[in-house]
Structures are given as C-alpha cells and as structure tokens.
VMD Tcl script that draws the C-alpha trace (Angstrom):
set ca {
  {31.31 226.18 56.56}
  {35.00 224.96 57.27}
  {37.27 224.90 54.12}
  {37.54 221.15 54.90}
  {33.81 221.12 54.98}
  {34.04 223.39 51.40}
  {36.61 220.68 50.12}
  {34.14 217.48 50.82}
  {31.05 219.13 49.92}
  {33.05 220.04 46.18}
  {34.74 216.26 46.17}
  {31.02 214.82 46.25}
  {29.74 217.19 43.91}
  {32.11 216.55 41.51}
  {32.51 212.15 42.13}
  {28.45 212.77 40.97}
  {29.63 214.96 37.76}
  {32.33 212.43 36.85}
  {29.85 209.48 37.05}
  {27.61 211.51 34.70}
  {30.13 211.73 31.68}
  {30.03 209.29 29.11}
  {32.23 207.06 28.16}
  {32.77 208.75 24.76}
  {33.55 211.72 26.15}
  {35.91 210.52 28.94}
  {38.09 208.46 26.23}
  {37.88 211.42 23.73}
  {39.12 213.81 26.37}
  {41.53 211.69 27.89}
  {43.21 210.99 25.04}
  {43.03 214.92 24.17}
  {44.75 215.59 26.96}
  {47.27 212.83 27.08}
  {48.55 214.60 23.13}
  {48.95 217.75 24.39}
  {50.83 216.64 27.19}
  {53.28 214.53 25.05}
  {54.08 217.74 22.90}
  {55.09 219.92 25.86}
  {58.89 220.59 26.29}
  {59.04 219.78 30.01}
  {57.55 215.85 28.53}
  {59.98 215.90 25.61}
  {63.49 216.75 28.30}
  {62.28 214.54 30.87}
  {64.42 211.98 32.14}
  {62.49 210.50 34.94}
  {58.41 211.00 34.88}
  {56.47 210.37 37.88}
  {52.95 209.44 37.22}
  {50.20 208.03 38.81}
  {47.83 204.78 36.94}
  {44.50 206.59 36.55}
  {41.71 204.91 38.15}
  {37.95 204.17 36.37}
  {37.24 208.14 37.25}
  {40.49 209.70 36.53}
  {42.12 210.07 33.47}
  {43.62 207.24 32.01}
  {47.14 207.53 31.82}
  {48.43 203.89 31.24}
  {49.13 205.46 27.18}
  {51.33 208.17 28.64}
  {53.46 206.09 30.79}
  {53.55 203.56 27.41}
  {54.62 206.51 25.97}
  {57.04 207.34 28.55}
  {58.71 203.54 28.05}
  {58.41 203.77 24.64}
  {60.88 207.36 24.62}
  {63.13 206.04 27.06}
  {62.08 207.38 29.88}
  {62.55 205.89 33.37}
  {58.62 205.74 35.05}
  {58.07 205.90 38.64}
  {54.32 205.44 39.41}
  {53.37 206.34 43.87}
  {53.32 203.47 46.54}
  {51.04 204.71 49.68}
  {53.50 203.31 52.62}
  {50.93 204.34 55.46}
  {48.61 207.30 56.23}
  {49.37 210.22 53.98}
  {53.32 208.83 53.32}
  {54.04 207.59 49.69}
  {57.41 206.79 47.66}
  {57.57 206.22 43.95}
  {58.90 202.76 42.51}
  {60.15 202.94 39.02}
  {58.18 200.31 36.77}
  {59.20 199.49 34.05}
  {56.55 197.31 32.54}
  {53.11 196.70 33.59}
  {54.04 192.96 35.25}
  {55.88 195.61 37.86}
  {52.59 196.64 39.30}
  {49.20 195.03 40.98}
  {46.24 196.64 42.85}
  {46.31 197.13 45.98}
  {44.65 199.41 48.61}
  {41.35 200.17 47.34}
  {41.82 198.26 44.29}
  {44.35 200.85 43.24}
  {46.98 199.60 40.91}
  {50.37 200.22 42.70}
  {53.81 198.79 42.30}
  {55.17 195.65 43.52}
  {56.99 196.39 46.68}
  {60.32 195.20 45.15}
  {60.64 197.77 42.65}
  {63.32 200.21 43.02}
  {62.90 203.57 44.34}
  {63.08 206.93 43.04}
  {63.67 209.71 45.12}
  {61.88 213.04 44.67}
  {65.36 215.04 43.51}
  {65.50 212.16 40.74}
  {62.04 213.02 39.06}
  {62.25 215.15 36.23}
  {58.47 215.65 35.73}
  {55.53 215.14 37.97}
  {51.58 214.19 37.19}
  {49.52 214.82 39.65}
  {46.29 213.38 39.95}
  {43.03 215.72 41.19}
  {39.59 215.41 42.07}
  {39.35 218.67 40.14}
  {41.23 221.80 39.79}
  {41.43 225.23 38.45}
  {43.29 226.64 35.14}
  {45.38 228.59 38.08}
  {46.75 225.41 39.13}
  {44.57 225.20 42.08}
  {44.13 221.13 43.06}
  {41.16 219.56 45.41}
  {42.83 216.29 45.59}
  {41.34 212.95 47.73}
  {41.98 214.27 51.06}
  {45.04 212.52 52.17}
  {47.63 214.83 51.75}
  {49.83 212.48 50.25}
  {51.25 214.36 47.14}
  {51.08 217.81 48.97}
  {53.48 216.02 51.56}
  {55.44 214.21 48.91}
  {55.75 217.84 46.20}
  {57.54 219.10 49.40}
  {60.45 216.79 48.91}
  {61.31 217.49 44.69}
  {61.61 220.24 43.04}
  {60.44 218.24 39.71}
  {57.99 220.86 37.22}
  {54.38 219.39 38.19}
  {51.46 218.98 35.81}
  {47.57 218.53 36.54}
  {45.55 216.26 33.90}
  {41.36 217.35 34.76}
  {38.36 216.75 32.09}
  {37.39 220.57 31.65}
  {33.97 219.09 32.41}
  {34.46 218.85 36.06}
  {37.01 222.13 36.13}
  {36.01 224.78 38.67}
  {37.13 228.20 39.32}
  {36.54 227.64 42.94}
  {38.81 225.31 44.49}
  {38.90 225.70 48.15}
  {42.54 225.95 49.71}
  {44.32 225.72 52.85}
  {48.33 226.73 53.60}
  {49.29 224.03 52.96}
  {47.96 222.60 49.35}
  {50.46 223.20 46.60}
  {49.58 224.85 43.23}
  {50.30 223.23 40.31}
  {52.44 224.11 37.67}
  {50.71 223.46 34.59}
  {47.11 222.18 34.22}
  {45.77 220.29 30.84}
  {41.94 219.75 29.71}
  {41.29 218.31 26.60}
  {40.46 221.99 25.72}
  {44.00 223.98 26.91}
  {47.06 224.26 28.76}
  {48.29 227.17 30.97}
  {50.51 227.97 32.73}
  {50.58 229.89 35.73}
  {48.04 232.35 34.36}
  {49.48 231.94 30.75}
  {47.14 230.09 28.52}
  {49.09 228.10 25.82}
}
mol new
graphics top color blue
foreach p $ca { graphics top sphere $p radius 0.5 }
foreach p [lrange $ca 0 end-1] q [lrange $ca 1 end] { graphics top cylinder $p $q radius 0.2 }
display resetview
C-alpha cells in the first residue's frame, strides 16, 4: 500500500470515528482544548493569530478567535484561492466571513490580507494527528504549502479520541509544533 493509499484509508477511518462521538463529548472536549490553548504563552504574546473556522467535524474554534478579538488580537482566518493555494484575510468580526466552497465558512474576498511573516501564531486544522506533531490533514496540501511561507509557532487542536500514533508521512508534510487534546499538550516530545 502507497503512503497516499495509507493516508486515505486512515482519513476514512477516522471521518467514521468522528461521526461516532457524541455531541457531549465533542463540546466538552472542544472547549477543553480551546482553555488550554488560551493559557499557553505563545496565545498570550501573540499579535496576529491565524486560525481556521472549525467545521461540524472539527473542533469548534469560533470561541477562540472571540477570544482572540476580545484580547486584541488581529485574526486572520485561510481563503482557498485555487487548487492547494490559500491566503489569510484578517476578520475582524463574524459579518467579515460567509461559506463558501464546500459550505466552508471563509472570508469575504475584500478583507485585507495578512502575509505569512505577519502571523504570530498558527492553528492548524487535522484530520488527526499524533502527540509528535505528526498531521494527516484533507489532502490538499494547502497549509503544508502555505507553513512554507511563515515562520509563525504552529499548533494542532485533535479530540484525543481520534489521535493515532500512526500518522503516515511523506517529505513533504510539516510537523507541528505543539498539539492539544482535551487531555494534554506537548511539545515536541515534551508533554506539558
């Protein structure tokens, strides 16, 4: 089997796990996760936060990017331009943004935007990962392509639910900085 073969077969195993969870748990977890972010020091001394608007399966991360408004903090949330090619438009309310491809909420095209060496912090959405940072993401290769451009500390929000050891990777996927479950945050191999 081809790691691209590895990487679909684990994306449908674990869409099936996430539609398994309960509600309860998601929100409970979700907003576990969205504390423990808020008290981490690279949160507290960002300036600029990039962040994507969770979808029905991901976490939901419209209170963090409240959050984010609410400290000051200019929000820049991804724009897909065309295959695999985003840019992030800073919103700063939610009359700024409106769904778009696949429903997904994105920004209105008239927002201004952020380049990567502007963006303090970066949240990266996953499909799943691994506490090593390791990311199966929707197979687009849009924030690999776009974490080439910044230099911005990155963070992974995953349900430890749907966590796996064994994330296939190719060359060209990007580990992750820090990774948060509702249970823990490491580090790199340091567990916090």
């Amino acid at each position: 089997m081809t790691i691209q073969e590895k990487k679909k077969t684990l994306r449908q195993d674990i869409q099936q796990r996430i539609s398994c969870l309960d509600a309860a748990y998601r929100r409970n977890a979700d907003t576990a996760i969205i504390k423990a972010l808020l008290q981490l020091p690279e949160y507290r001394q960002a300036h600029t936060l990039f962040c994507y608007i969770g979808t029905d399966r991901e976490i939901n991360t419209r209170p963090l990017i409240e959050q984010a408004w609410q400290d000051g903090k200019a929000v820049g949330v991804p724009l897909c331009l065309s295959p695999g090619i985003m840019e992030t438009h800073r919103i700063t309310s939610w009359n700024d943004v409106h769904p778009g491809f696949y429903h997904i909420e994105e920004p209105q095209a008239d927002t201004p935007v952020l380049q990567p060496r502007d963006i303090d912090l970066g949240i990266i959405p996953c499909v799943t990962g691994s506490c090593q940072g390791l990311r199966l993401g929707y197979g687009g290769g849009y924030y690999d392509r776009y974490l080439l451009q910044g230099t911005f500390a990155t963070i992974m929000l995953c349900r430890s639910r749907i966590m796996t050891d064994d994330v296939p990777t190719e060359p060209h996927d990007i580990p992750i900085d820090i990774v948060i479950s509702e249970k823990n945050v490491w580090r790199k191999e340091t567990t916090l």
